[in-house]
C-alpha positions in Angstrom: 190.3 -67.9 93.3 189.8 -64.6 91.1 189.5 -61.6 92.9 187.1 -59.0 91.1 187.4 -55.3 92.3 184.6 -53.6 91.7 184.4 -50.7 89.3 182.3 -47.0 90.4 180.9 -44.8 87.8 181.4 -41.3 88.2 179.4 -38.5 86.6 180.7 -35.2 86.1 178.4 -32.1 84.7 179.4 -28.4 84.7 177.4 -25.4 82.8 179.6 -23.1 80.5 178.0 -19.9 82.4 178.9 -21.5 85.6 182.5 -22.2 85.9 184.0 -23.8 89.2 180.3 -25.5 89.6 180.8 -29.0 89.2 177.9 -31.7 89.8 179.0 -34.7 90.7 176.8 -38.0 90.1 177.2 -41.5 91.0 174.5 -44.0 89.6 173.9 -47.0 92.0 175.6 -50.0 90.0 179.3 -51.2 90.2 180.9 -53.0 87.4 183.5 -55.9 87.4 185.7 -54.8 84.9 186.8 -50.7 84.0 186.2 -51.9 80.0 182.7 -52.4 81.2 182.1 -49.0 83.4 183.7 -47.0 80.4 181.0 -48.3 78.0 178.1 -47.8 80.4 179.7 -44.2 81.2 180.0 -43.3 77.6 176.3 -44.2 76.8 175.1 -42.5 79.6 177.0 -39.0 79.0 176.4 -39.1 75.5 172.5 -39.5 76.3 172.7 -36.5 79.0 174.7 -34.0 76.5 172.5 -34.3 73.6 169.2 -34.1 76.0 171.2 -31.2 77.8 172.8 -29.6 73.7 168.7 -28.1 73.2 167.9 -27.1 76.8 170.4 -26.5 79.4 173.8 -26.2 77.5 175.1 -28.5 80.4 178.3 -30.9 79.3 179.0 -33.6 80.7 181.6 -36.4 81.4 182.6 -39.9 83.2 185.0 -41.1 85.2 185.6 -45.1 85.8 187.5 -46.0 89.7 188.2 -49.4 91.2 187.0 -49.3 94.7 189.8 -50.0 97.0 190.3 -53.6 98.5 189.8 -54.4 102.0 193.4 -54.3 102.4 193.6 -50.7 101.7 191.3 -50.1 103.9 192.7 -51.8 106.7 195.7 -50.2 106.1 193.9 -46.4 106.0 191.9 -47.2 109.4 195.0 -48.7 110.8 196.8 -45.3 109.7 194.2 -43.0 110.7 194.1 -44.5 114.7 197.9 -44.8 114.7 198.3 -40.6 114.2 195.9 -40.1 116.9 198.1 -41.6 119.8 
């Protein structure tokens, strides 16, 4: 059996005339590989900067993370409970 993680898109925008104001986005669709987020990410940002080069002077980046495996998470509830005793 194969086990596909599941890849989350991050999108990170900041204005020049703003610094320390981050917006962070997340579009509603997972991939099954990071080769495939990173091309979707790098479309998308390079659509949003040159919309955002004539009006807002926004900029704009991507980030690509694996969500964790149930394991993980297991282990981080199973942390988290264990500290509170």
């Amino acid at each position: 059996m194969i086990e596909i993680i599941p890849v989350m898109l991050f999108i990170l925008g900041w204005h020049p005339d703003k610094p320390g104001e981050i917006d962070l986005q997340r579009p509603e669709i997972v991939f099954a590989s990071v080769e495939d987020c990173e091309l979707a990410g790098a479309k998308m940002v390079a659509k949003m900067n040159a919309a955002a080069q004539g009006q807002s002077g926004a900029r704009y980046e991507f980030r690509c993370m694996t969500i964790p495996g149930r394991e993980e998470f297991e282990a981080a509830l199973k942390n988290k409970f264990e500290n509170k005793k």
